[in-house]
Structures are given as structure tokens and as C-alpha cells.
N, CA and C atoms of all chains as a GROMACS GRO file, in nm:
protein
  606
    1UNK      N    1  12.290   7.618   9.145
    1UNK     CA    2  12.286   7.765   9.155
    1UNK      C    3  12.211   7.808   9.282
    2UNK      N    4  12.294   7.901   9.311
    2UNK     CA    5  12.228   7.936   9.485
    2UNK      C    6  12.086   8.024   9.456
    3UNK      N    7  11.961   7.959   9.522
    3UNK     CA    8  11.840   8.001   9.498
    3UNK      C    9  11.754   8.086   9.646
    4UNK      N   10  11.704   8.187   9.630
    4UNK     CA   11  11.630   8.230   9.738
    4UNK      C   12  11.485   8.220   9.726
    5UNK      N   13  11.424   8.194   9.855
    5UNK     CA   14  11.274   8.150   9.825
    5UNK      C   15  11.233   8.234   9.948
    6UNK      N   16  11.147   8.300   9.909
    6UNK     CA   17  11.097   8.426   9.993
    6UNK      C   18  10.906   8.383  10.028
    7UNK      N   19  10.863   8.364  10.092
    7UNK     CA   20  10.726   8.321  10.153
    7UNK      C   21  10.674   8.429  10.231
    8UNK      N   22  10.583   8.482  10.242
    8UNK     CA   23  10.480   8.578  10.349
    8UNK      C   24  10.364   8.510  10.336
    9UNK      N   25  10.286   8.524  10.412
    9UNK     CA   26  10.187   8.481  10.427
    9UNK      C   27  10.036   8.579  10.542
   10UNK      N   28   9.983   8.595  10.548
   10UNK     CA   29   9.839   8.702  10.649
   10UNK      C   30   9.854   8.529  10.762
   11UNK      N   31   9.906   8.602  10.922
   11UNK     CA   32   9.867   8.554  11.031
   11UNK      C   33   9.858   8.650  11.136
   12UNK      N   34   9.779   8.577  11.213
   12UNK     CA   35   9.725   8.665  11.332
   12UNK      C   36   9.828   8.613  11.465
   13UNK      N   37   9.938   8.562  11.477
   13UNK     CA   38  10.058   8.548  11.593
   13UNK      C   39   9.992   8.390  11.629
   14UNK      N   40  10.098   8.379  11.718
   14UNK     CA   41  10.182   8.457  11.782
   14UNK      C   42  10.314   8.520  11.732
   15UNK      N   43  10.322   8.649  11.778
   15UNK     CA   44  10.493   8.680  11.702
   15UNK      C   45  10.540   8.702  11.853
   16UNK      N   46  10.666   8.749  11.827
   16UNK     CA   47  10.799   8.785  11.893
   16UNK      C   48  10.872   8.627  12.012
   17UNK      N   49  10.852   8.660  12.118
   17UNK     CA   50  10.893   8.536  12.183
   17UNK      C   51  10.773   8.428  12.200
   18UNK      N   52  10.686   8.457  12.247
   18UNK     CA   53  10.570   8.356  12.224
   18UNK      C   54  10.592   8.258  12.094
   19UNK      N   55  10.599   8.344  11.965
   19UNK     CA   56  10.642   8.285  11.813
   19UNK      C   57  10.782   8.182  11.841
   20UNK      N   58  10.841   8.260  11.939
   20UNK     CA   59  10.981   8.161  11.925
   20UNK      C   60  10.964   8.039  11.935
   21UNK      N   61  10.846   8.091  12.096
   21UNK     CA   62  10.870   7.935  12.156
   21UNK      C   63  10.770   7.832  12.097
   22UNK      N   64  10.672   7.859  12.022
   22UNK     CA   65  10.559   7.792  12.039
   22UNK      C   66  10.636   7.720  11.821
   23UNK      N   67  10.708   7.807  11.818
   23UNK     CA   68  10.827   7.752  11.649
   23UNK      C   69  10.906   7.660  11.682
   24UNK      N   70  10.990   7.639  11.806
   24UNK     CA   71  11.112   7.629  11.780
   24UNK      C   72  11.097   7.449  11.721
   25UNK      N   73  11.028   7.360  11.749
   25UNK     CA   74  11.058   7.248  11.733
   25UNK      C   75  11.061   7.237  11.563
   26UNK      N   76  10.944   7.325  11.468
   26UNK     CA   77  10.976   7.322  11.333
   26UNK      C   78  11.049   7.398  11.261
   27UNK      N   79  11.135   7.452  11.352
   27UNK     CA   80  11.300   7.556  11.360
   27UNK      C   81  11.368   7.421  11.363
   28UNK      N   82  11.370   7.353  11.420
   28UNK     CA   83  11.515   7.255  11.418
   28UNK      C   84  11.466   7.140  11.324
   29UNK      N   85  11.331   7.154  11.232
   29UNK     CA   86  11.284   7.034  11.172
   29UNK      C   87  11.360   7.127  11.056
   30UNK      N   88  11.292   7.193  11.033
   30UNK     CA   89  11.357   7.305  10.874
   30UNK      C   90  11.477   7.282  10.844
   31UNK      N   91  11.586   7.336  10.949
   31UNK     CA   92  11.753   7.352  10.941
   31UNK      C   93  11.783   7.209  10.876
   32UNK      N   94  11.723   7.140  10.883
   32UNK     CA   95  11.770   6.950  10.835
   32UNK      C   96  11.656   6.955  10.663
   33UNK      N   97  11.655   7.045  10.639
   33UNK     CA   98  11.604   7.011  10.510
   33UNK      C   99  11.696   7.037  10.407
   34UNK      N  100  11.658   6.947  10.274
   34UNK     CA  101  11.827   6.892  10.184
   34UNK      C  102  11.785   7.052  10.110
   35UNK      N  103  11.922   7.056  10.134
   35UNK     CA  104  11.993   7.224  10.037
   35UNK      C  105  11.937   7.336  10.112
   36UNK      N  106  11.918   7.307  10.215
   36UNK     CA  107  11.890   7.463  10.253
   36UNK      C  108  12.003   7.517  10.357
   37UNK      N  109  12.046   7.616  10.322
   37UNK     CA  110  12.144   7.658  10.382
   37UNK      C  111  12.119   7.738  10.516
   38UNK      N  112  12.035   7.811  10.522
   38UNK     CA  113  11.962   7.912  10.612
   38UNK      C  114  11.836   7.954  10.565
   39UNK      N  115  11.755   8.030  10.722
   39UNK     CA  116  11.684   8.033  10.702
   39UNK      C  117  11.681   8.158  10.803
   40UNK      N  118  11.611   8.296  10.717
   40UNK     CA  119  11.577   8.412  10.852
   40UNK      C  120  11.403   8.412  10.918
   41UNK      N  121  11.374   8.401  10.970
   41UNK     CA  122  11.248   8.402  10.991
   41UNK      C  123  11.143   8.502  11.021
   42UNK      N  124  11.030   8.563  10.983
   42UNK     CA  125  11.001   8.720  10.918
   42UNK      C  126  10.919   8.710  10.995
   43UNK      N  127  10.885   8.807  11.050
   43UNK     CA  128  10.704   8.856  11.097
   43UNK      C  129  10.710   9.020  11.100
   44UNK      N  130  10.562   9.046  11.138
   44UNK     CA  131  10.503   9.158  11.128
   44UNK      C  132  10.353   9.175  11.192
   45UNK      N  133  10.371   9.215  11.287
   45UNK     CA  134  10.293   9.224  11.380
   45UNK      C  135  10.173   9.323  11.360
   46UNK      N  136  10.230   9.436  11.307
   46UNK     CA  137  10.112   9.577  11.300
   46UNK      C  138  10.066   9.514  11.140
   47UNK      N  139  10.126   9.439  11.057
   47UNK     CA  140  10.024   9.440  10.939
   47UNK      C  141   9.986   9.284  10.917
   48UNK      N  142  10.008   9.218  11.074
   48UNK     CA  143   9.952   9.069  11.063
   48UNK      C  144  10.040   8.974  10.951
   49UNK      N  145  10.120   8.987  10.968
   49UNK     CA  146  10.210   8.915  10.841
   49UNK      C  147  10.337   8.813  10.939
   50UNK      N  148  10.368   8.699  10.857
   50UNK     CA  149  10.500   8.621  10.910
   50UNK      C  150  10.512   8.590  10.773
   51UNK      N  151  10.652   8.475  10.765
   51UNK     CA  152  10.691   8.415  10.685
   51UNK      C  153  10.858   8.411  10.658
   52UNK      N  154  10.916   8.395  10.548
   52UNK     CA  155  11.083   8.353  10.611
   52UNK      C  156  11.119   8.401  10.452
   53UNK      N  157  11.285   8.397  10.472
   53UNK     CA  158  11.387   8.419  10.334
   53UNK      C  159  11.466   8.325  10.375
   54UNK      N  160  11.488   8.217  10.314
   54UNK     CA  161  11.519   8.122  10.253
   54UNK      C  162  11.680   8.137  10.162
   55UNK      N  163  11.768   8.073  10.213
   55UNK     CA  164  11.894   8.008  10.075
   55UNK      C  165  11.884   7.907  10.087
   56UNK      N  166  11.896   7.856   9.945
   56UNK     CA  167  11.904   7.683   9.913
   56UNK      C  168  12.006   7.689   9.869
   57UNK      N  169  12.086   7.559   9.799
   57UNK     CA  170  12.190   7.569   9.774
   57UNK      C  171  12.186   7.500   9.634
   58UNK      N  172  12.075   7.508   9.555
   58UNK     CA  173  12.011   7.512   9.429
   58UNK      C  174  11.867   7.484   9.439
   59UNK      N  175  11.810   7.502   9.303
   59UNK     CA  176  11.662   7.511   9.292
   59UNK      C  177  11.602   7.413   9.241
   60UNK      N  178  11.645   7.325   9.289
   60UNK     CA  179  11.519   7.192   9.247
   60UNK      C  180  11.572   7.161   9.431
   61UNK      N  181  11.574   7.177   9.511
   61UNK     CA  182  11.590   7.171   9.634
   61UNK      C  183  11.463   7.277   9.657
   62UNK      N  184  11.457   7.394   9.683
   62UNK     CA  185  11.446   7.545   9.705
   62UNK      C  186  11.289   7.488   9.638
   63UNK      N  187  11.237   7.415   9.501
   63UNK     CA  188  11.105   7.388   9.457
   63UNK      C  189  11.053   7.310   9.538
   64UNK      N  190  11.128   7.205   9.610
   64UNK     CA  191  11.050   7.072   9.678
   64UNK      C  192  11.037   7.145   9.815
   65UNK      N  193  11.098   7.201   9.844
   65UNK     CA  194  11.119   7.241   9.980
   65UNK      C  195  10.930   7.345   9.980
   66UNK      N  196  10.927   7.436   9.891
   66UNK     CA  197  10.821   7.500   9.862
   66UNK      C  198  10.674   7.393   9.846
   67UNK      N  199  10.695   7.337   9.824
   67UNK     CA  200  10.574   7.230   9.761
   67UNK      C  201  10.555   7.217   9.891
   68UNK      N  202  10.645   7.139   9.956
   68UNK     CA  203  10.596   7.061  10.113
   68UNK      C  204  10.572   7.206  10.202
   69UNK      N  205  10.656   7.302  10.189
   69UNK     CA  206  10.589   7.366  10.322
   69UNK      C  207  10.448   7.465  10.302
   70UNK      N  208  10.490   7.498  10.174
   70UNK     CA  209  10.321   7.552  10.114
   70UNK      C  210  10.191   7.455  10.178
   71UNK      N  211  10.181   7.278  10.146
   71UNK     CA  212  10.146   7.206  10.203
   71UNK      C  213  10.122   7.200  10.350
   72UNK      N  214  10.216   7.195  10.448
   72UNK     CA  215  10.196   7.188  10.526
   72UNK      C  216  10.114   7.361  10.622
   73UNK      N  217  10.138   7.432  10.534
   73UNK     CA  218  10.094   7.574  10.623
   73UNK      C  219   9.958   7.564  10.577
   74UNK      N  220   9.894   7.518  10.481
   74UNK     CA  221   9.769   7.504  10.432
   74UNK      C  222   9.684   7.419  10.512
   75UNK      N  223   9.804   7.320  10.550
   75UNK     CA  224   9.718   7.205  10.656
   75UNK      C  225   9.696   7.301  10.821
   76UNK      N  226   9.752   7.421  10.838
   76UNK     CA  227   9.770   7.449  10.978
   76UNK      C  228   9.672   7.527  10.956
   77UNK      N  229   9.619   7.577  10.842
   77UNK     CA  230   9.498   7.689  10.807
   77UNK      C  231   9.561   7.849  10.739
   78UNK      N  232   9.698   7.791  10.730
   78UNK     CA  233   9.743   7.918  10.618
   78UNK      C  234   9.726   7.949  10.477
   79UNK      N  235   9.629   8.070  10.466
   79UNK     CA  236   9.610   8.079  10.320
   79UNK      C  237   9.653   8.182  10.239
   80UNK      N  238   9.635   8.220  10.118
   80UNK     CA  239   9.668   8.357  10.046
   80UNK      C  240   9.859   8.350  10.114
   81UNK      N  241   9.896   8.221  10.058
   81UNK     CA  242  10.074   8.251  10.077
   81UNK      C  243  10.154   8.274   9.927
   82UNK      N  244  10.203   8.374   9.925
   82UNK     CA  245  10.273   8.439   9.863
   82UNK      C  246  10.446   8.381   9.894
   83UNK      N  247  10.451   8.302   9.734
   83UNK     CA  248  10.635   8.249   9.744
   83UNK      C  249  10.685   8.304   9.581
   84UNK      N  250  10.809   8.304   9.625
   84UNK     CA  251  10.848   8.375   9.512
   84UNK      C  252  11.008   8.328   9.507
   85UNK      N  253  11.046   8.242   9.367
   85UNK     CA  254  11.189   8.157   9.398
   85UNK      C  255  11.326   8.262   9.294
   86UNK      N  256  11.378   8.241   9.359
   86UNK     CA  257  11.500   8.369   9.224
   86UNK      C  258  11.652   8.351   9.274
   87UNK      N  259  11.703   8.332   9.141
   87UNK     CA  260  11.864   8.326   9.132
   87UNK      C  261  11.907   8.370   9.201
   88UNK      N  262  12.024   8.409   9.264
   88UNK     CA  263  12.177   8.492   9.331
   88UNK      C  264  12.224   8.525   9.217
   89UNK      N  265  12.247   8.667   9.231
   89UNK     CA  266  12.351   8.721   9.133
   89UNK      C  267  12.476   8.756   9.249
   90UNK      N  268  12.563   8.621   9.201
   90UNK     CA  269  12.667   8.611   9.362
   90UNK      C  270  12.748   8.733   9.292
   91UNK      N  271  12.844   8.780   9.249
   91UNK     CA  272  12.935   8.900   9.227
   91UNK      C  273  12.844   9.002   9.307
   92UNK      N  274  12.737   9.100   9.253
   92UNK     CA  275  12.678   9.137   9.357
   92UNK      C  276  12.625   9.151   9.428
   93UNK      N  277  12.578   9.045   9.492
   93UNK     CA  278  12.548   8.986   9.613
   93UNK      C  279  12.688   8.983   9.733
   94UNK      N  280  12.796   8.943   9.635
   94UNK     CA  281  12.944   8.969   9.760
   94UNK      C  282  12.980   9.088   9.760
   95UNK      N  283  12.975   9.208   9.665
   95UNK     CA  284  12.975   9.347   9.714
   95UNK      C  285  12.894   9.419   9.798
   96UNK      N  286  12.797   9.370   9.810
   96UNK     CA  287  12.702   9.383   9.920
   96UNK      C  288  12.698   9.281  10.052
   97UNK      N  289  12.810   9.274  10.070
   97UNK     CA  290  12.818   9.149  10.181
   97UNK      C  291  12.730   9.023  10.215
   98UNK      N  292  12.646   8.981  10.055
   98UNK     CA  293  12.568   8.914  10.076
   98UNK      C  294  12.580   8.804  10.183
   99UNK      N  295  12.514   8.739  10.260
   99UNK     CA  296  12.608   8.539  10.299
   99UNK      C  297  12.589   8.455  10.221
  100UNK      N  298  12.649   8.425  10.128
  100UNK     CA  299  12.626   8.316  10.056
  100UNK      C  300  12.605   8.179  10.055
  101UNK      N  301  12.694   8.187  10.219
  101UNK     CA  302  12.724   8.065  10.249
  101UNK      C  303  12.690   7.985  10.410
  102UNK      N  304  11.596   9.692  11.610
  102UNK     CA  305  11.544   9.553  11.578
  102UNK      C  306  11.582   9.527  11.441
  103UNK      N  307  11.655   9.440  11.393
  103UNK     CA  308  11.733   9.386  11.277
  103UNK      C  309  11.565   9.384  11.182
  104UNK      N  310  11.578   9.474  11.079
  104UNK     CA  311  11.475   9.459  10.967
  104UNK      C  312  11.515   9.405  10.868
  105UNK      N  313  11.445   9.311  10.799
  105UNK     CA  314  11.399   9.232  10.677
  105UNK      C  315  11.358   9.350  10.544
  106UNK      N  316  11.422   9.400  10.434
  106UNK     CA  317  11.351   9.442  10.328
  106UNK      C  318  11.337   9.300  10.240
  107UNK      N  319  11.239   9.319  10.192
  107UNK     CA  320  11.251   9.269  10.021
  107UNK      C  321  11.135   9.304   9.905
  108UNK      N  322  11.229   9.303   9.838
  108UNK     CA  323  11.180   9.444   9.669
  108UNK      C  324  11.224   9.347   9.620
  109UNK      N  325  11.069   9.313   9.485
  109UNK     CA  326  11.094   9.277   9.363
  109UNK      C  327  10.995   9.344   9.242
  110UNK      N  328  11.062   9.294   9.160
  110UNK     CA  329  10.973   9.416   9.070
  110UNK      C  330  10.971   9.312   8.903
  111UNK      N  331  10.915   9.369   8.838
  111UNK     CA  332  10.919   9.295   8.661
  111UNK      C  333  11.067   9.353   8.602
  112UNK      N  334  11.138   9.304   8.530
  112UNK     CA  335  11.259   9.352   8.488
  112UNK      C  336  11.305   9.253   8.349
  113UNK      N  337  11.295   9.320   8.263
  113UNK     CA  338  11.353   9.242   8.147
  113UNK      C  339  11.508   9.244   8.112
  114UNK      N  340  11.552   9.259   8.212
  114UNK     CA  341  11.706   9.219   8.246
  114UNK      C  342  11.802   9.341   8.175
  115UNK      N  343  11.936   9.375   8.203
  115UNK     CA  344  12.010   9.217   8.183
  115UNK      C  345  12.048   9.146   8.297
  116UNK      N  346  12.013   9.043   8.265
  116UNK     CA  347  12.050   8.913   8.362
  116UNK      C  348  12.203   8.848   8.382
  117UNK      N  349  12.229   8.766   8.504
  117UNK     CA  350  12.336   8.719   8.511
  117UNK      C  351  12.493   8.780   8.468
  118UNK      N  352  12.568   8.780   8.427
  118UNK     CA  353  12.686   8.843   8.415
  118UNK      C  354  12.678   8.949   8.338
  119UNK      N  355  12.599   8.966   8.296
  119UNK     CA  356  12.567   9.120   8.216
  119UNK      C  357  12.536   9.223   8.316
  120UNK      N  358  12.424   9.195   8.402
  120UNK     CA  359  12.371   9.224   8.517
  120UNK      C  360  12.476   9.286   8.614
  121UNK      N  361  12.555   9.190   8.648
  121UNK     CA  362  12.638   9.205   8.739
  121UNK      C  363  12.786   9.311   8.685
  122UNK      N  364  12.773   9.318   8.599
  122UNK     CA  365  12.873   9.421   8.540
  122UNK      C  366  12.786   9.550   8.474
  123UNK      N  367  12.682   9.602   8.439
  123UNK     CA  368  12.598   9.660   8.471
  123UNK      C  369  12.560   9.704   8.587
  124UNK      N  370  12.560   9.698   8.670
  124UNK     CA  371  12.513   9.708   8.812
  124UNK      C  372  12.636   9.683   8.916
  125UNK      N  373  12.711   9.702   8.906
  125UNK     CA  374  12.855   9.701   8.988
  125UNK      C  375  12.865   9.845   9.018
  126UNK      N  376  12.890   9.913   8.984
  126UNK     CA  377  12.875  10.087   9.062
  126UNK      C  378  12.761  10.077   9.157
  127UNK      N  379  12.616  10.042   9.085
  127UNK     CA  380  12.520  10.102   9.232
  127UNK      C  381  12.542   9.984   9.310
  128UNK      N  382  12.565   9.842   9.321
  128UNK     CA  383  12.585   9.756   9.466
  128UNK      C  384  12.704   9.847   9.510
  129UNK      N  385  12.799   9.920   9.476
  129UNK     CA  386  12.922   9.958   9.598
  129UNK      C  387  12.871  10.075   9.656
  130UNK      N  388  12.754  10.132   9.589
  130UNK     CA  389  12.685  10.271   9.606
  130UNK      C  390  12.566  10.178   9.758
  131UNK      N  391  12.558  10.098   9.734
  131UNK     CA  392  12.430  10.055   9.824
  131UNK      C  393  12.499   9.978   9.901
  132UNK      N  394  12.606   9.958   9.934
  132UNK     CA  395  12.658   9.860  10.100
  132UNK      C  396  12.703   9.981  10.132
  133UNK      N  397  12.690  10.117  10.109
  133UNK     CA  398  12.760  10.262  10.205
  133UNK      C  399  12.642  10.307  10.250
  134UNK      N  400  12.443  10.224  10.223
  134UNK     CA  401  12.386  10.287  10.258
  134UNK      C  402  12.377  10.303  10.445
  135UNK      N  403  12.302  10.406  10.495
  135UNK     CA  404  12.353  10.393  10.622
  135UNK      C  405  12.205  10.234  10.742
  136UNK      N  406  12.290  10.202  10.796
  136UNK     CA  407  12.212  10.084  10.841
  136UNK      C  408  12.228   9.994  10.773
  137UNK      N  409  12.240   9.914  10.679
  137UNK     CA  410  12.256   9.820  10.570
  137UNK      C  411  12.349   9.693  10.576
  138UNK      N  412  12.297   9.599  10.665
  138UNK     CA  413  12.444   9.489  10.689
  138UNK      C  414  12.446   9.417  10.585
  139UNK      N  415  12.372   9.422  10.507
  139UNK     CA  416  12.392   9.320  10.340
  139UNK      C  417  12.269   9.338  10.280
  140UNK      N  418  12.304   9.314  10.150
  140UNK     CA  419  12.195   9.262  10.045
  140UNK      C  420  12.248   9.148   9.963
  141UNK      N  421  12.094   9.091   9.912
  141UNK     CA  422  12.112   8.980   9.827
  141UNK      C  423  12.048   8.974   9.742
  142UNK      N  424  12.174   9.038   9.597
  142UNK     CA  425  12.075   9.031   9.487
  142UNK      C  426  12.020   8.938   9.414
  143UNK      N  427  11.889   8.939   9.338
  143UNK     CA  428  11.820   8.856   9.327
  143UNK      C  429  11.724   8.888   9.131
  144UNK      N  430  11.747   8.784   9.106
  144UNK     CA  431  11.690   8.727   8.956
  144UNK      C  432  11.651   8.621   8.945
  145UNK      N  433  11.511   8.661   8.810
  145UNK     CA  434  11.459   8.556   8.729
  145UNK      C  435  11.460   8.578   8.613
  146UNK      N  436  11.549   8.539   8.519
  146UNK     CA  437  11.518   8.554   8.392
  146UNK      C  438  11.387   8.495   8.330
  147UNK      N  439  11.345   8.375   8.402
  147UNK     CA  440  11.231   8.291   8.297
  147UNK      C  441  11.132   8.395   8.356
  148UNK      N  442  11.095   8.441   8.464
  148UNK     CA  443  10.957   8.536   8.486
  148UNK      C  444  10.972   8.659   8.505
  149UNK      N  445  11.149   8.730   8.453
  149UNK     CA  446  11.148   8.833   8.414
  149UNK      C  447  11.129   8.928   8.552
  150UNK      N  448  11.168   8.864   8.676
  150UNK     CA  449  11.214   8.943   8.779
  150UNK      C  450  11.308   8.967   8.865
  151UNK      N  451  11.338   9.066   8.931
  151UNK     CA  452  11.460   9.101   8.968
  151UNK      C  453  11.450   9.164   9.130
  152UNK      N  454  11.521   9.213   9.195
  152UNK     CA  455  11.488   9.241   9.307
  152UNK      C  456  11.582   9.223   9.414
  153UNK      N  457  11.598   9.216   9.554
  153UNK     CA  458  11.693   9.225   9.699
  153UNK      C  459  11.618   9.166   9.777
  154UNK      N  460  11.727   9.093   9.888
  154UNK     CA  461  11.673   9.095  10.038
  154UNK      C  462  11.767   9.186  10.099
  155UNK      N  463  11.729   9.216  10.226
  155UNK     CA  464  11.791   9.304  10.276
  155UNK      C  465  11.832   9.266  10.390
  156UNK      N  466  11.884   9.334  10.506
  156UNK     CA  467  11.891   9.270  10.612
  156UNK      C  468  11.965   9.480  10.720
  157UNK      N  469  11.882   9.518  10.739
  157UNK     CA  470  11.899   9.649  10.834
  157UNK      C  471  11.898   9.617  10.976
  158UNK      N  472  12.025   9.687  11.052
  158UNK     CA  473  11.999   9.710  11.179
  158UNK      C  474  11.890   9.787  11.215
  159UNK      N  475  11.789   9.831  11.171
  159UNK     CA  476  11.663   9.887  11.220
  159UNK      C  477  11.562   9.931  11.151
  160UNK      N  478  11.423   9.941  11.225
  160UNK     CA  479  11.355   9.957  11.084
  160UNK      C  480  11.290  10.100  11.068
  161UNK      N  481  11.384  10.188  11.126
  161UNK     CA  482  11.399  10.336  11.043
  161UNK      C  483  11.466  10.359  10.895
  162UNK      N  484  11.595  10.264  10.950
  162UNK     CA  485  11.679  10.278  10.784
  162UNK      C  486  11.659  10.208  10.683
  163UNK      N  487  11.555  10.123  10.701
  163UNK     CA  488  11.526  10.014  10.587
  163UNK      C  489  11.414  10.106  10.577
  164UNK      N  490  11.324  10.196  10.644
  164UNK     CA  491  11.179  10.285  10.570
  164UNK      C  492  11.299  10.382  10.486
  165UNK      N  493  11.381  10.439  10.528
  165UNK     CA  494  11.460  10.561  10.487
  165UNK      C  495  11.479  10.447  10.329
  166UNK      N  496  11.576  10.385  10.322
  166UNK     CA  497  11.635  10.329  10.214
  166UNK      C  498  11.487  10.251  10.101
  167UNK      N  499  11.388  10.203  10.130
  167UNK     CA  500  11.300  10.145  10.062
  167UNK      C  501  11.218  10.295  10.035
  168UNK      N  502  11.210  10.394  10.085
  168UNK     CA  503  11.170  10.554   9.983
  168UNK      C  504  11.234  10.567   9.904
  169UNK      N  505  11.404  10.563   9.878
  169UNK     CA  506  11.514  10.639   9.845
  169UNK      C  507  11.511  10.565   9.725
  170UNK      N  508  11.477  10.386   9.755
  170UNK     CA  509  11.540  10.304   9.632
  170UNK      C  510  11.417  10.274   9.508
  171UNK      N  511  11.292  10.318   9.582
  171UNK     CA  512  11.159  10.292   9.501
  171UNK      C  513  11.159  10.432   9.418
  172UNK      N  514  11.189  10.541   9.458
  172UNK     CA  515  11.221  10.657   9.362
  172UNK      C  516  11.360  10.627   9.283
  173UNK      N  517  11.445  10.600   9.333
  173UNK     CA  518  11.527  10.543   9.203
  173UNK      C  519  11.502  10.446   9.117
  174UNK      N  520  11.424  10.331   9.171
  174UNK     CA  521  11.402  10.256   9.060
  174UNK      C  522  11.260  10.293   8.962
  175UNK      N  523  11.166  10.390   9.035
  175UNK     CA  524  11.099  10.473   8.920
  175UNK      C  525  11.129  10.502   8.875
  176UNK      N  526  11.270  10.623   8.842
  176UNK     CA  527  11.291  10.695   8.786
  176UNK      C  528  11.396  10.597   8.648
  177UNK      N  529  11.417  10.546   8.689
  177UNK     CA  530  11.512  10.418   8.606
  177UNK      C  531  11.398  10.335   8.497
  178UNK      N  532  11.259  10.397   8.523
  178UNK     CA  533  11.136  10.354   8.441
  178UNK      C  534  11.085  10.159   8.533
  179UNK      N  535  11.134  10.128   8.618
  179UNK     CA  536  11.091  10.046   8.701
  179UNK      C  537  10.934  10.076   8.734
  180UNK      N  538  10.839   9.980   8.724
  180UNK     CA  539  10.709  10.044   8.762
  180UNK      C  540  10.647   9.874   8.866
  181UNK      N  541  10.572   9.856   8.950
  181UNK     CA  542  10.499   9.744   9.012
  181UNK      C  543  10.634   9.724   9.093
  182UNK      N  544  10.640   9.787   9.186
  182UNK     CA  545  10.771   9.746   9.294
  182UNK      C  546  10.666   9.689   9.412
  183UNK      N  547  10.711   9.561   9.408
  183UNK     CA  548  10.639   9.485   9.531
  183UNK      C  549  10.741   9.542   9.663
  184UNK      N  550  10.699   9.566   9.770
  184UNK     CA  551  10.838   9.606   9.922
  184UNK      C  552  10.750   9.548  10.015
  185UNK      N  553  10.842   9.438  10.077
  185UNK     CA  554  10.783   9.362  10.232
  185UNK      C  555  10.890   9.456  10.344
  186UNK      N  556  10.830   9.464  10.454
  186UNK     CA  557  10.931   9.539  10.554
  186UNK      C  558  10.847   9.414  10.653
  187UNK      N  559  10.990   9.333  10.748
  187UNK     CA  560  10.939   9.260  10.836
  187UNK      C  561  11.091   9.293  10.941
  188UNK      N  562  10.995   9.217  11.094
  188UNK     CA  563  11.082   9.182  11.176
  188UNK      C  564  11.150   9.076  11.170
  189UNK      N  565  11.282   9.034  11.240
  189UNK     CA  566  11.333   8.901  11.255
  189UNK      C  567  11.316   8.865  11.352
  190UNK      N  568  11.270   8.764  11.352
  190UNK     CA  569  11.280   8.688  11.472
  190UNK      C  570  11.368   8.581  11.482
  191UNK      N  571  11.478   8.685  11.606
  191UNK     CA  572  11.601   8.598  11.592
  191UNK      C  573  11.610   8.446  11.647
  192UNK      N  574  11.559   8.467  11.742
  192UNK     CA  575  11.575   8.270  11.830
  192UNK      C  576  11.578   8.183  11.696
  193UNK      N  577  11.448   8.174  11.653
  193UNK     CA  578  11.404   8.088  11.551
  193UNK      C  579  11.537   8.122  11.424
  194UNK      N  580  11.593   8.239  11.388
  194UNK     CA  581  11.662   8.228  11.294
  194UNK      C  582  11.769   8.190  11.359
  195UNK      N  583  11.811   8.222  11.409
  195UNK     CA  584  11.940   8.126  11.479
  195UNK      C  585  11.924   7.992  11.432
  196UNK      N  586  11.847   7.935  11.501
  196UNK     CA  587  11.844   7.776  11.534
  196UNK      C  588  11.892   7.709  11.305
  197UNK      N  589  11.769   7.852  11.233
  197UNK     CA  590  11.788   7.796  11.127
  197UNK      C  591  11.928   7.896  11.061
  198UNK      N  592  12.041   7.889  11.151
  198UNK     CA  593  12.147   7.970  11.056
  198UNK      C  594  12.167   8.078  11.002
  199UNK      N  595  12.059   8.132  11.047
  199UNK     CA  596  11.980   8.309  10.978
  199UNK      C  597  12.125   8.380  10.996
  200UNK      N  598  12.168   8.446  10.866
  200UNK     CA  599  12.285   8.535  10.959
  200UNK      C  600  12.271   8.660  10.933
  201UNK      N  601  12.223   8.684  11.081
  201UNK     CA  602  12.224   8.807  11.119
  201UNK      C  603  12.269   8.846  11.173
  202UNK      N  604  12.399   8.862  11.084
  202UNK     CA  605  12.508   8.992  11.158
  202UNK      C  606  12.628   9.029  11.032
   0.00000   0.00000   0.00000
């Protein structure tokens, strides 16, 4: 079942292109993780916030995937992260042009 | 700048195909909102939450639409509406498949 895993987290940047560049190598580590289909990547600059929305392509994927990167942002000094895992309701999700895919 | 909503809230359903036939009028009511390139609806039956991602060409119409939809879902007796409003940052979503468009 197609699962979304939604993460924020309180950081102080870099965002916008700086964020790109100083991401991109654990941008192309992510895309190779099992069941994940995509990934958008979030920030917020005026209220100090990043973090991503997530499709897996079920949820015992979408859980492990959470374990390790919760893990690893803890190791970089990220704390107070906020994840939150939840079904697709695909019918409307495709009336709303969701991507499912 | 392509905005990120996401709203979740407590919801004791109905869930899954009930849900989705229940809620089939307002998703065709909410891909006419203006700015709005998709949503993705979203459930938990085991923790009893419910909720969207969003995905706006800008982040006027995702403030316009996250007023419009937090008074409707008050008024629907919805109460604890969590709302993230973020940027995308496209490079990085690219690389991970983000589709934004």
C-alpha cells in the first residue's frame, strides 16, 4: 500500500541553493532507497524549518527508511524531528491529480 | 515558488473506501482550487488520522487555501489541525523524482 512519510524538523540552513549544493550527494544516496518512489524536499527559511514528503511504495519500506534517517539526522545534530507515516487514499488522491507513481 | 502544504488532523474516519466515496464531491471541489497542482490524500486508521499534501504554484494560494480549508474543516467539527507551509527545493527534488509539476 502506497505510504507517505512526512518529516520536519527546526534547522538553521543552509536553504535555497547553498542547501542544494551542500545536499546533493545525500539526494542521489536517498533516490536508491528500497520503495521509495520520490522524494520533494521542504524548507523554510523565515520559521527555520526543512525536511521532505516522502512516497514509498509500501510501509514496512516507508518504517525502515524512517528509523535510519531519523538516525542519521540525530547523528548530524538534528533534534525535535517530527515524522508522521499515512496511507494513500489513491481514488482521491487521482481526482486530485495526486502522482502516485 | 512551488509551495508544500500539509494538514493533518485526528479523524475517526471513515476510512479507506468509505472515505473515498464520502469525500468524492469535495476532492473534485478541491483540484478547481485556484493554484493547486495536486493533492495527496492521506490516512491512518490505527492512529485515527487523516489529512493532505499539497503541492501550489505559490505560496499566496496555498496561505489563501490553508484559511479557506481550516474553516471548513472546523466547521465540519474537525478541531487540532496541524498546517506545515514550506518551500521546495527543487534541484534536490529533482534528483529525488519530486514531481513538481
Amino acid at each position: 500500500m502506497l505510504t507517505v512519510l512526512q518529516i520536519d524538523f527546526p534547522f538553521n540552513g543552509p536553504f535555497g541553493e547553498e542547501m542544494s549544493q551542500a545536499m546533493q550527494p545525500l539526494a542521489e544516496s536517498i533516490i536508491t532507497e528500497p520503495g521509495l518512489l520520490w522524494k520533494i524536499w521542504t524548507e523554510n527559511a523565515a520559521t527555520q524549518e526543512a525536511g521532505g514528503v516522502y512516497l514509498f511504495s509500501d510501509a514496512s519500506s516507508a518504517q525502515s527508511y524512517l528509523a535510519m534517517h531519523s538516525a542519521r539526522l540525530a547523528a548530524s545534530g538534528v533534534c525535535d524531528i517530527r515524522a508522521k507515516l499515512f496511507s494513500v487514499n489513491n481514488p482521491l488522491s487521482l481526482i486530485c491529480k495526486g502522482p502516485l507513481q
